[in-house]
C-alpha positions in Angstrom: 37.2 -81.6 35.2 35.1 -80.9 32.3 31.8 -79.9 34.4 34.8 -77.7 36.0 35.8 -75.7 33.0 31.8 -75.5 31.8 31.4 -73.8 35.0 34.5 -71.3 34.4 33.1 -70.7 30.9 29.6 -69.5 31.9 30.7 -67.7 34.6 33.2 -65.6 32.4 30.7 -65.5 29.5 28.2 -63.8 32.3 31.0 -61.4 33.7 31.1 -60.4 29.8 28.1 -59.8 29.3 27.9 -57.5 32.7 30.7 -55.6 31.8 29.0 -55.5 28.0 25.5 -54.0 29.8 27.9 -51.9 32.4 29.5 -50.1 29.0 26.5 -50.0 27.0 24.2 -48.9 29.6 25.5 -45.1 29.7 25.2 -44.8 26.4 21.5 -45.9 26.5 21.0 -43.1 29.5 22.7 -40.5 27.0 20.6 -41.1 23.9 17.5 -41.1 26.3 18.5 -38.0 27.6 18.9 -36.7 24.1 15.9 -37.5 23.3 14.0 -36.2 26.0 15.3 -32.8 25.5 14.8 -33.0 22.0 10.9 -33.5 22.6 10.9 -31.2 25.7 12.2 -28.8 22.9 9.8 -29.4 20.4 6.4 -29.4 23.0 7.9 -25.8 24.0 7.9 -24.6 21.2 4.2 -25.7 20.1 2.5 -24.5 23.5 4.6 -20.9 22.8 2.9 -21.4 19.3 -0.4 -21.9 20.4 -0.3 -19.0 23.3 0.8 -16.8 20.6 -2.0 -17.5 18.3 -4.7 -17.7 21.1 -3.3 -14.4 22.7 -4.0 -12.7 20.0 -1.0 -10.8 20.0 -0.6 -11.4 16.0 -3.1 -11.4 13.4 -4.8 -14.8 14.1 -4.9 -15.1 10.3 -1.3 -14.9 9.9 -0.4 -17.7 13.5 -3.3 -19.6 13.0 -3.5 -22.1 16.5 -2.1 -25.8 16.2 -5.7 -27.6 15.3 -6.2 -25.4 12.2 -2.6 -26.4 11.1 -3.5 -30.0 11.8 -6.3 -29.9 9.7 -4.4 -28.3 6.9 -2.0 -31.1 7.1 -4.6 -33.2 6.6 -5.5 -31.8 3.4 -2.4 -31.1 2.1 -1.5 -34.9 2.4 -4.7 -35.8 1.0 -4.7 -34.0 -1.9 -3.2 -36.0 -5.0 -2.1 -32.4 -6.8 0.6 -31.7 -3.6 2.0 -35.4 -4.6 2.4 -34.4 -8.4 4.4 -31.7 -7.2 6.2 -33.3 -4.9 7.2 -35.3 -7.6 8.6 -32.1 -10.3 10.1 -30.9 -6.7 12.2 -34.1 -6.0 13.0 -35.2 -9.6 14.7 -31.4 -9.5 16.6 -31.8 -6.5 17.8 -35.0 -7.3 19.0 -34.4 -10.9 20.8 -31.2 -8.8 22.5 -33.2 -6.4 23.6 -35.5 -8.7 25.1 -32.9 -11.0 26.3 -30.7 -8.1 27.6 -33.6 -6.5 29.5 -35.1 -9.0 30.9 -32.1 -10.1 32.0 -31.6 -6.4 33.2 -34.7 -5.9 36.0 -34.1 -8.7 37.1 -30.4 -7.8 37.3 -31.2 -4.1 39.8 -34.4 -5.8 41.7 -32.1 -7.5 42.1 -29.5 -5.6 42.7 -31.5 -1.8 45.4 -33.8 -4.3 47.1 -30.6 -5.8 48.9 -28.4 -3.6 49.7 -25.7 -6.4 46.2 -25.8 -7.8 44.4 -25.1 -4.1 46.8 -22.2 -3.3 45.7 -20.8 -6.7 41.4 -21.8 -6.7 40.3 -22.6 -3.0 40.4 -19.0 -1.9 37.6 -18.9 -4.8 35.3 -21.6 -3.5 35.7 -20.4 -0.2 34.7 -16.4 -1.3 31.2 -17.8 -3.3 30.5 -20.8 -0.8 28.8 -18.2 1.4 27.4 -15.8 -1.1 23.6 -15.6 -1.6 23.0 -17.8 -4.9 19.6 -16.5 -5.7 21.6 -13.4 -6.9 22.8 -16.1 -9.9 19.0 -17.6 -10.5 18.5 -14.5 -13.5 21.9 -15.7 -15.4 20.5 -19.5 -14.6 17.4 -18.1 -16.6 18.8 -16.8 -19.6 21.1 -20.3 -19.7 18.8 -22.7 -19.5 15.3 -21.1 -19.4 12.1 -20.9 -17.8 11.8 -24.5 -17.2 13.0 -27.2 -14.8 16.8 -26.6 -16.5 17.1 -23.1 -14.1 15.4 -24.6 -11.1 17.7 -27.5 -11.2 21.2 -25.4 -12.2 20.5 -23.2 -8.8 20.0 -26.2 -6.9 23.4 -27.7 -7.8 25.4 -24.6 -7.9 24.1 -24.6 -4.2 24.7 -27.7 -3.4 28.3 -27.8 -4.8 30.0 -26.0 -2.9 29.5 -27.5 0.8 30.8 -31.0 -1.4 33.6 -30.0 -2.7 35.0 -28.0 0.5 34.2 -31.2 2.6 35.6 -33.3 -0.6 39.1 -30.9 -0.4 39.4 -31.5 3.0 38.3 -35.0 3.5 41.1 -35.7 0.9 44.0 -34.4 2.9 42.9 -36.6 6.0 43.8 -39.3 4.1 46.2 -41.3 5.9 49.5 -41.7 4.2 50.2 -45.2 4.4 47.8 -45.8 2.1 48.9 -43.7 -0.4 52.5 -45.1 0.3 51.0 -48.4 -0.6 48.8 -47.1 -4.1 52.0 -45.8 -5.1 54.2 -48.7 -3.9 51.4 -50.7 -6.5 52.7 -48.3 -9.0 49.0 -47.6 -9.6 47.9 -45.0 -11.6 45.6 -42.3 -10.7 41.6 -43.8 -11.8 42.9 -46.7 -9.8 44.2 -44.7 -6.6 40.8 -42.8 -7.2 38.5 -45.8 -7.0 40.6 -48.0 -4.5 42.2 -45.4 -2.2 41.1 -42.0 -2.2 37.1 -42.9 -2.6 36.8 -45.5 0.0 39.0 -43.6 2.5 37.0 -40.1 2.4 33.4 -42.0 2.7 32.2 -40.2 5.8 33.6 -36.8 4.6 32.2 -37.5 1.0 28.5 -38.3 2.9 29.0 -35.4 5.1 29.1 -32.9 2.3 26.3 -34.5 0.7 23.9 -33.9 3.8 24.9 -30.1 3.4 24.4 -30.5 -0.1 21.3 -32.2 0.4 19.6 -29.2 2.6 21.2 -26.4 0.5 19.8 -28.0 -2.6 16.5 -28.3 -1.4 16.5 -24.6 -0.7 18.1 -23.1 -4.0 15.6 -25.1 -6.1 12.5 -24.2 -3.8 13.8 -20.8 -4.1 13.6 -20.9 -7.9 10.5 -22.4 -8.2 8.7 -19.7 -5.9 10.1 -17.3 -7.9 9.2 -18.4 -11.6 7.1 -21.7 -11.7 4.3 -22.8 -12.2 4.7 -26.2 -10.3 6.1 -27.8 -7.4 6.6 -27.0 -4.0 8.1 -23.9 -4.0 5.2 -22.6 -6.5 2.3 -24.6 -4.1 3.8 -22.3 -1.3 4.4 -18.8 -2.8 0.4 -19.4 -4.1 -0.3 -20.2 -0.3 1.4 -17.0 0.3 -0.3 -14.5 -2.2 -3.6 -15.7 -1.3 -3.2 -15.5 2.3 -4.0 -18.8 2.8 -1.6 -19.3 6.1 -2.7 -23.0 7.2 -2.0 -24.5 4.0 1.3 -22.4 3.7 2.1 -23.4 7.5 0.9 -27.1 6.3 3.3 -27.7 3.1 6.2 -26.1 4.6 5.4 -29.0 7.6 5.9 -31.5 5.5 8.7 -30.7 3.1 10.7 -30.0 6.8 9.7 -33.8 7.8 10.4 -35.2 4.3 14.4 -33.4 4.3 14.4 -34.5 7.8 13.9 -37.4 6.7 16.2 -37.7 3.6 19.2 -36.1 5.5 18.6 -39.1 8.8 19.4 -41.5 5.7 21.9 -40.2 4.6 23.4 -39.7 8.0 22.8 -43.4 9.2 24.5 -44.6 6.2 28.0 -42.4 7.5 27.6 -43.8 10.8 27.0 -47.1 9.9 30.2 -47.0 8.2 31.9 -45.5 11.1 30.8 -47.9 13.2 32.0 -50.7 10.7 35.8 -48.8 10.6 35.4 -48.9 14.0 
């Protein structure tokens, strides 16, 4: 009887795990597919690259051909001065989205818990949220100067708006239950903050910090090319003005890898919590 029921369990713990490989098996076939076209897209577009700059259609100067780029890499990797200013670079864009994030984080509380106060300031977020803000980056230098202070007040001006909008919105979704329940608690709002509305709006909350993350990076990279003297912004606009295309080609490269990078973190860390909720 028992060598009866042993048999029963291993057989249904084997039709488990079939159906288990049955499920799981498209979803293999779909990332795999994702993939492929992802690197089908990327090898495209280096051999149209590479027939552009060995055409000579363009200046060769200005599309230099994939081995020069390589090499310049190289260089640029090599080079201990590129990893100083890395350094100014991401201590700027962190102290931005820190300061554009928490300030986002609060107006997108305020505004998705107030109904009066979005009808009267959302309309406002949503008018600047699209505008330009390198058109602000001469007020940011008579505020806080010539120094890091301007690079890293256009970097979290850029970065707060995508936050708070996802913030605002993210806080609506909540579900009401819960809010039923903070209430029911009689608890009062730092606690419905930090127990309810914060845990519930994760994903939305590490959402707009991946747009934040990428707008950052390009409102202080856009400061420092136009008045620094370090960084990467200022190792690029040099690269520029001296024409020196395969180093230009070469640091641009590998800032795109590194928020590549930074951003898959980020992301993993939402779906790893979706998957948990799940």
């Amino acid at each position: 009887m028992a060598a009866t029921r042993l048999a029963d369990d291993v057989v249904s713990t084997r039709d488990a795990r079939r159906r288990f490989v049955d499920f799981a098996s498209p979803a293999r076939d779909r990332l795999r597919a994702v993939w492929t076209l992802r690197i089908a897209l990327i090898a495209a577009l280096l051999v149209v690259w590479e027939v552009v700059a060995e055409s000579g259609w363009l200046f060769r100067d200005v599309v230099p051909t994939l081995p020069v780029i390589a090499g310049a890499i190289a260089r640029v990797v090599t080079d201990a001065s590129f990893y100083s200013n890395l350094a100014v670079t991401g201590a700027e864009i962190v102290a931005a989205l820190a300061i554009g994030g928490l300030a986002g984080v609060a107006v997108g509380l305020v505004l998705g818990g107030n109904r009066f106060l979005a009808q009267a300031y959302e309309a406002f977020i949503y008018y600047l949220g699209p505008t330009p803000k390198i058109i602000f980056f001469p007020i940011m230098i008579l505020w806080f100067g010539v120094g890091p202070g301007s690079k890293i007040a256009m970097g979290a001006l850029s970065a707060f708006f995508p936050i708070v909008i996802s913030v605002a919105s993210g806080m609506r979704e909540i579900a009401p239950v819960l809010l039923r329940v903070g209430r029911s608690f009689r608890a009062t709002q730092w606690q419905m903050t930090r127990t309810i509305y914060l845990p519930a709006m994760r994903i939305p909350i590490v959402n707009g910090f991946r747009l934040g993350l990428g707008l950052a990076i390009i409102g202080t990279l856009l400061a420092e090319t136009k008045l620094s003297n370090r960084g990467l912004g200022y190792l690029i606009i040099q690269s520029y003005t001296t024409f020196d295309m395969p180093r230009m080609y070469a640091l641009l490269i590998v800032l795109f890898v590194i928020a590549i990078g930074l951003n898959a973190m980020i992301g993993r860390y939402a779906v790893g919590d979706r998957t948990r909720g799940a």
